[in-house]
C-alpha positions as CSV (number, residue, x, y, z in Angstrom):
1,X,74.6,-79.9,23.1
2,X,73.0,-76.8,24.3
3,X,69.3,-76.8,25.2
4,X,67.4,-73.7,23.9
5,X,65.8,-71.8,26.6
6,X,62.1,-71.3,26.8
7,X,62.0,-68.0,28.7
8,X,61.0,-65.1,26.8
9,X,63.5,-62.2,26.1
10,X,63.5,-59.4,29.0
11,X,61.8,-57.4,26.4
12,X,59.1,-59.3,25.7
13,X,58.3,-59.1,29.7
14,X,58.8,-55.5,29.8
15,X,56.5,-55.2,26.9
16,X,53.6,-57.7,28.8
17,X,53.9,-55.5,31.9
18,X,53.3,-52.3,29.7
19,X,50.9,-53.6,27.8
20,X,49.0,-54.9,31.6
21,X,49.6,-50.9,32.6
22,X,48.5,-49.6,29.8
23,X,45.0,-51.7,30.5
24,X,44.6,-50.8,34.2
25,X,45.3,-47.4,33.4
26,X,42.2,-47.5,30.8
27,X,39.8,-49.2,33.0
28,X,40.6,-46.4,36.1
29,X,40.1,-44.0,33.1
30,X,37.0,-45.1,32.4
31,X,35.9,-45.2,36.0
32,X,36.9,-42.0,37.1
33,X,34.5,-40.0,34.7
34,X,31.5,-41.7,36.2
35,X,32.4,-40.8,39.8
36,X,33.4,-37.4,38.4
37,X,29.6,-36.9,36.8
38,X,28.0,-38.1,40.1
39,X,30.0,-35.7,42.1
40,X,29.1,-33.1,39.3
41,X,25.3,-34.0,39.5
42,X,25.5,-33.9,43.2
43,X,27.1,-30.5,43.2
44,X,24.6,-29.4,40.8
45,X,21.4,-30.5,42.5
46,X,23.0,-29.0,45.6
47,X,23.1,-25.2,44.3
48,X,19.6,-25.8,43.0
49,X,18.3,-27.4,46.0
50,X,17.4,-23.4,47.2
51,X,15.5,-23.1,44.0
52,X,13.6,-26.4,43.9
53,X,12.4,-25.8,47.5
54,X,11.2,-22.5,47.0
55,X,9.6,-23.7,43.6
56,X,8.0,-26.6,45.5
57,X,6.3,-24.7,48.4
58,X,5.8,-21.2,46.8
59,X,4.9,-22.3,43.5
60,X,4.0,-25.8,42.6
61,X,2.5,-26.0,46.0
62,X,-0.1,-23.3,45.8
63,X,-1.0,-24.1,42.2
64,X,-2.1,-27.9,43.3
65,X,-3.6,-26.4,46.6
66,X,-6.0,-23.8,44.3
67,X,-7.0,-26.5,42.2
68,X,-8.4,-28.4,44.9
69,X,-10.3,-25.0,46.6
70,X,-11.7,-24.8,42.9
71,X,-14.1,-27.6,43.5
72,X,-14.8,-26.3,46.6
73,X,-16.6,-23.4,48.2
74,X,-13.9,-23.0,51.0
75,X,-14.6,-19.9,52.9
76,X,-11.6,-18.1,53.5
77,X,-12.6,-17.9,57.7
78,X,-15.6,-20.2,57.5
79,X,-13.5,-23.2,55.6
80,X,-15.6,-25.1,53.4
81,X,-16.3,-28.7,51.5
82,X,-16.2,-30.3,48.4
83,X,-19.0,-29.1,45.6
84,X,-17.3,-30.4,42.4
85,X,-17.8,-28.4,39.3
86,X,-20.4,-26.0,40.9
87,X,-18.4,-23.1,40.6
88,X,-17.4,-23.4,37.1
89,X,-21.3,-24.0,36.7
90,X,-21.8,-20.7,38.8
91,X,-18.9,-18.8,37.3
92,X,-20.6,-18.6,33.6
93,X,-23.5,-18.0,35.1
94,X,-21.8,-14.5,36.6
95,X,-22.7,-11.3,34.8
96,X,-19.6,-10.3,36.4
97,X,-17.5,-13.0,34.6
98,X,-18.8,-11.8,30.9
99,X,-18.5,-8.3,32.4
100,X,-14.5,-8.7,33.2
101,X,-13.9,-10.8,30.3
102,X,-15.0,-8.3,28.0
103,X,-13.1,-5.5,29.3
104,X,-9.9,-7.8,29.9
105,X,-10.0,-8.6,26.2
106,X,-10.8,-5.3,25.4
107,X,-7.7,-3.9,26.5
108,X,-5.7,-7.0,25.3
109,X,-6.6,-5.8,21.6
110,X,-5.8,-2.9,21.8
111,X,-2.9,-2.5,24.5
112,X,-1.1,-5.0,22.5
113,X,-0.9,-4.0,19.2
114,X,-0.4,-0.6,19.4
115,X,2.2,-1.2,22.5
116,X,4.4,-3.3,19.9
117,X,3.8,-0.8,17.1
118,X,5.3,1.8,19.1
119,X,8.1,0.1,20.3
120,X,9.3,-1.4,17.2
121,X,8.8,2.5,16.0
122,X,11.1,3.8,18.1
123,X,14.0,0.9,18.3
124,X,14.1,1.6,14.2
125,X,14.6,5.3,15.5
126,X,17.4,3.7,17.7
127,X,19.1,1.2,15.8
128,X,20.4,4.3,13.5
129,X,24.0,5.6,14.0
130,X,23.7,8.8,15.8
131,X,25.6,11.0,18.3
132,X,24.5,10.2,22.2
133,X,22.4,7.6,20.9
134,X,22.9,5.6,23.8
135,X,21.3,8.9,26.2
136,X,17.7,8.1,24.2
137,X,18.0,4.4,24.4
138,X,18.4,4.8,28.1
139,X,15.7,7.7,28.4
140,X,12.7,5.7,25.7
141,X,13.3,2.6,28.3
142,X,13.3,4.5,31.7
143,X,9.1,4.9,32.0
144,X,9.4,0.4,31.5
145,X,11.0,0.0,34.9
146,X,8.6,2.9,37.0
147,X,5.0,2.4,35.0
148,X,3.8,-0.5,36.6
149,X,4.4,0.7,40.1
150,X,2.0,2.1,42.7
151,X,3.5,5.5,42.5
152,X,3.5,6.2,38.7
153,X,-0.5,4.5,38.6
154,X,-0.9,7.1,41.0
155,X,0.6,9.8,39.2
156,X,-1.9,8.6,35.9
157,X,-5.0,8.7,38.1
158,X,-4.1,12.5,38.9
159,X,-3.6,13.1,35.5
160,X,-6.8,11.5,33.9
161,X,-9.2,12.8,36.8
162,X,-11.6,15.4,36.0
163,X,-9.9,18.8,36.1
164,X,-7.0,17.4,35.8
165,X,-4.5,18.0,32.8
166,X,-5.9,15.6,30.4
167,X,-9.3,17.1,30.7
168,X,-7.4,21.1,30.4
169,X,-5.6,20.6,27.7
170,X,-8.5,18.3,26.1
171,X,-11.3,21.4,26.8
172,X,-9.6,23.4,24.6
173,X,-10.5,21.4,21.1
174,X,-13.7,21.4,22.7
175,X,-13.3,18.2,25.1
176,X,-16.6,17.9,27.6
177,X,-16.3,14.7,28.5
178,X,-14.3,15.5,31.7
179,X,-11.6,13.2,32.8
180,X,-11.5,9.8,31.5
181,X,-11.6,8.0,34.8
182,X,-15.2,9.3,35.4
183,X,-16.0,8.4,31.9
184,X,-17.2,4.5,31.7
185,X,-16.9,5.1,27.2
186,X,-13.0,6.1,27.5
187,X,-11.9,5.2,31.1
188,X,-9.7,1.8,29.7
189,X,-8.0,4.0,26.9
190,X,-5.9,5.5,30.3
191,X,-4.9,2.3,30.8
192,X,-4.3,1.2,27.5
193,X,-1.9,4.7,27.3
194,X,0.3,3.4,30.1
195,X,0.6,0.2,28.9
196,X,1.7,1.8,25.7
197,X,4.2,4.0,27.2
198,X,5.6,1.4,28.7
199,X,7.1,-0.1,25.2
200,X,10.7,-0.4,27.1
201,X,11.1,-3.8,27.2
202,X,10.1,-5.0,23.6
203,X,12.0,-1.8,22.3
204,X,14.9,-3.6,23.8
205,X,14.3,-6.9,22.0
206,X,12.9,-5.4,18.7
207,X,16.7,-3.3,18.8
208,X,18.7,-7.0,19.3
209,X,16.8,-8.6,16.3
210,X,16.9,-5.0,14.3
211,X,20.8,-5.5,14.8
212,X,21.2,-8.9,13.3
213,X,19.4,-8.2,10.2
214,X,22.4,-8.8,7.2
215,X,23.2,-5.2,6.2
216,X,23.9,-6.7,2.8
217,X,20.1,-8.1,1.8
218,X,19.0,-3.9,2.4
219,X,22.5,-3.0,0.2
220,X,21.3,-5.7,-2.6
221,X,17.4,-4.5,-2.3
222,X,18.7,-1.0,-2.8
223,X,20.5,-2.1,-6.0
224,X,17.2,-3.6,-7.2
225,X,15.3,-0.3,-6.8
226,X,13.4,-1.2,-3.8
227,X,12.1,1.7,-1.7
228,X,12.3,2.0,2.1
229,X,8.4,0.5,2.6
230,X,9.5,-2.4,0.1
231,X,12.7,-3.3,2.2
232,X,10.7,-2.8,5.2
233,X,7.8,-5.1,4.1
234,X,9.9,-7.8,2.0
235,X,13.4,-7.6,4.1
236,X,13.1,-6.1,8.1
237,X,9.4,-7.7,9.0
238,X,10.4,-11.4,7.8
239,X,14.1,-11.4,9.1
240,X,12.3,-9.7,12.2
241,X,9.4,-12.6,12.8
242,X,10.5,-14.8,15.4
243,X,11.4,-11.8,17.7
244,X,7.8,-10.2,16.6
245,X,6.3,-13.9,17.4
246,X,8.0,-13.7,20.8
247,X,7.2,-10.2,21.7
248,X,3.5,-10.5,20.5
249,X,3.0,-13.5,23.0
250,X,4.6,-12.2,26.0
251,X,2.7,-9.4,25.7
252,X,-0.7,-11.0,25.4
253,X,0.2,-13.2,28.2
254,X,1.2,-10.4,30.4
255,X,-1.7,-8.0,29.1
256,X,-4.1,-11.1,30.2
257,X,-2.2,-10.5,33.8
258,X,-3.5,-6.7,33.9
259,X,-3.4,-6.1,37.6
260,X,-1.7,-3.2,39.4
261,X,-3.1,-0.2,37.6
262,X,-6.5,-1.3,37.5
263,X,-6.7,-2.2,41.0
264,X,-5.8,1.3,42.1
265,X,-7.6,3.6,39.7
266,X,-10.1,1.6,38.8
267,X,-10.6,-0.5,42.7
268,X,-11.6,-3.8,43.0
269,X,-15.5,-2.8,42.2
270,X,-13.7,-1.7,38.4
271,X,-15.6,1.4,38.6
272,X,-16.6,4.0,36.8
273,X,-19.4,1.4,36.2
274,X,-17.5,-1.8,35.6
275,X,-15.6,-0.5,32.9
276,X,-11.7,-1.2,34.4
277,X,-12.9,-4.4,36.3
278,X,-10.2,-6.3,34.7
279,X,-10.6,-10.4,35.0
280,X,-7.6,-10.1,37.2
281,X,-8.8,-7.3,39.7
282,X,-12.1,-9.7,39.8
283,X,-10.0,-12.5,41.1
284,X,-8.6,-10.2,43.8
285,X,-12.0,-9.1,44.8
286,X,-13.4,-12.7,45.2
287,X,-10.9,-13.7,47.2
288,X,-9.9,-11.2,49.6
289,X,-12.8,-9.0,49.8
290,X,-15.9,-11.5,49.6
291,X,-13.6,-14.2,50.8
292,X,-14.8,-16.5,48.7
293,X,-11.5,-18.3,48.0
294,X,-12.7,-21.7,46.2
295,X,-14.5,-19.6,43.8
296,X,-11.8,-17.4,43.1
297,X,-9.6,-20.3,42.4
298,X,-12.2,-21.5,40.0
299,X,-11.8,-18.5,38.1
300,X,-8.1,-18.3,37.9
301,X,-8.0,-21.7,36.5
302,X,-9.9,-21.0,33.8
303,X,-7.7,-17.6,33.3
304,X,-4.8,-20.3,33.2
305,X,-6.7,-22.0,31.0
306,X,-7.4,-19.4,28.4
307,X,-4.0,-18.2,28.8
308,X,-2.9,-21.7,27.6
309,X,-5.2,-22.0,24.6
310,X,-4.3,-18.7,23.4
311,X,-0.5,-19.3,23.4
312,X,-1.1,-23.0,21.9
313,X,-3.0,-21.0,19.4
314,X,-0.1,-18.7,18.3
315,X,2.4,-21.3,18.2
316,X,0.5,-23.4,15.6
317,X,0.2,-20.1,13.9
318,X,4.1,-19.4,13.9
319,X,4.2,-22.4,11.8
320,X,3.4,-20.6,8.8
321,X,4.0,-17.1,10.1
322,X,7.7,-17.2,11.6
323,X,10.7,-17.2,9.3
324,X,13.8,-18.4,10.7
325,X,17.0,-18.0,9.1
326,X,19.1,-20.8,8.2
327,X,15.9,-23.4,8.3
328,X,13.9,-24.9,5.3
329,X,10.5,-23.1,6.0
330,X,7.8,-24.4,4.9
């Protein structure tokens, strides 16, 4: 009688060694992504080590340094020691701190505003389809990249100095004011005119966001009856918010930063009579004219510190101001 064999068929083996591949093969699978996301991390931290470095001593550094030589009177030859919160104390005690806090928010309000109003003007003006459109978008944004330079504030001093063209060409409608930088009443409205001419940048963005607006809510608003101020009101300035919202907030964060023009037309006393010593340009004085370094970091912290509050401000206010499309806003 024949004995049945036990064994199991050759394909039975062939499918157990299969199956046994099949299983390594998924656990080396599995295995090989995590050793390809360390070397990814590794690569990637090494590319930014440049930037963390120079973040670390140029940036971070200095920032933690300053607010230690705030509660401080370091000296910036003499050194100095620990006082605590005497210079804050001191610092709103300063008729020179109301002084360049005035004027800095001064020319915030009205730099600002009308900076914004005349670029989102003019990329309206630019957005349209017309021949060697892209010569004027070019030439509007040119004075953006030269304004702010030593050069061009030099230029503006020239032309806002007594004699000089602004006070010609303002003598003949009876102008005797002379030129506005020897004039304490009007000598920040030179400076709020080059900040406004300088509406480059936002133009820009204000020309993106134009660009997305749905052609088809102005073609349906047409069809209603709705006139150009109505589309403009009910369609552009809502579908236009969140650039608006981020255009308005760069722009009061770097008209806070006021520096480079003010410095050279106005110097670091913010003549004539205080009336350009920006909060900035005070800063600069403090520290590198009376050397007085700790109480100059006192003061920018508490520039950082407004800064802060005011953009905290406006992004509780977007809340309930800024539209975005495609969201349930409430």
């Amino acid at each position: 009688m024949t004995i049945p064999s036990t064994a199991a068929p050759p394909a039975a083996h062939e499918a157990g060694a299969l199956a046994a591949q099949a299983k390594q093969r998924k656990r080396g699978g599995r295995r090989r992504p995590a050793i390809s996301r360390r070397g990814e991390l590794l690569t990637g931290y090494t590319f930014m080590t440049p930037w963390i470095i120079g973040s670390l001593v140029f940036t971070l550094g200095p920032m933690l340094w300053s607010l230690y030589l705030s509660f401080t009177d370091y000296h910036l030859i003499l050194g100095g020691d620990f006082i605590g919160l005497d210079n804050y104390t001191a610092m709103f005690a300063d008729p020179m701190f109301s002084r360049a806090v005035k004027v800095t928010l001064l020319y915030v309000v009205l730099a600002v505003p009308l900076k914004l109003l005349a670029s989102l003007a003019v990329a309206m003006l630019l957005t349209q389809k017309r021949r060697g459109i892209g010569f004027y978008r070019a030439a509007f944004y040119m004075p953006s990249l030269i304004a702010m330079s030593v050069g061009m504030a030099l230029v503006w001093k020239a032309l806002f100095a007594a004699d000089g063209p602004q006070d010609q060409f303002m003598s003949l409608f009876g102008w005797e004011g002379g030129g506005f930088i020897g004039n304490p009443d009007v000598s920040i409205l030179m400076l709020v005119l080059l900040s406004v001419w300088t509406f480059g940048a936002p133009m820009v963005i204000f020309m993106a966001g134009l660009l997305q607006v749905p052609g088809e809510l102005y073609e349906a608003a047409e069809v209603d009856g709705a006139g150009k101020w109505h589309r403009f009101v009910h369609i552009t300035i809502p579908m236009l918010s969140p650039v608006i919202f981020f255009n308005v907030l760069m722009e009061t964060v770097h008209a806070f930063q006021m520096f480079g023009p003010a410095f050279i037309i106005g110097g670091t006393a913010g003549g004539p009579a205080w009336s350009t010593l920006f909060y900035t340009v005070r800063i600069y004085a403090l520290a590198f004219v009376d050397l007085r370094m700790g109480y100059a970091s006192a003061w920018a912290w508490m520039l950082v510190l407004a800064v802060g509050v005011v953009t905290l401000i406006m992004f509780r206010a977007a809340k309930n101001l800024v539209y975005y499309a495609g969201e349930d806003n409430k």
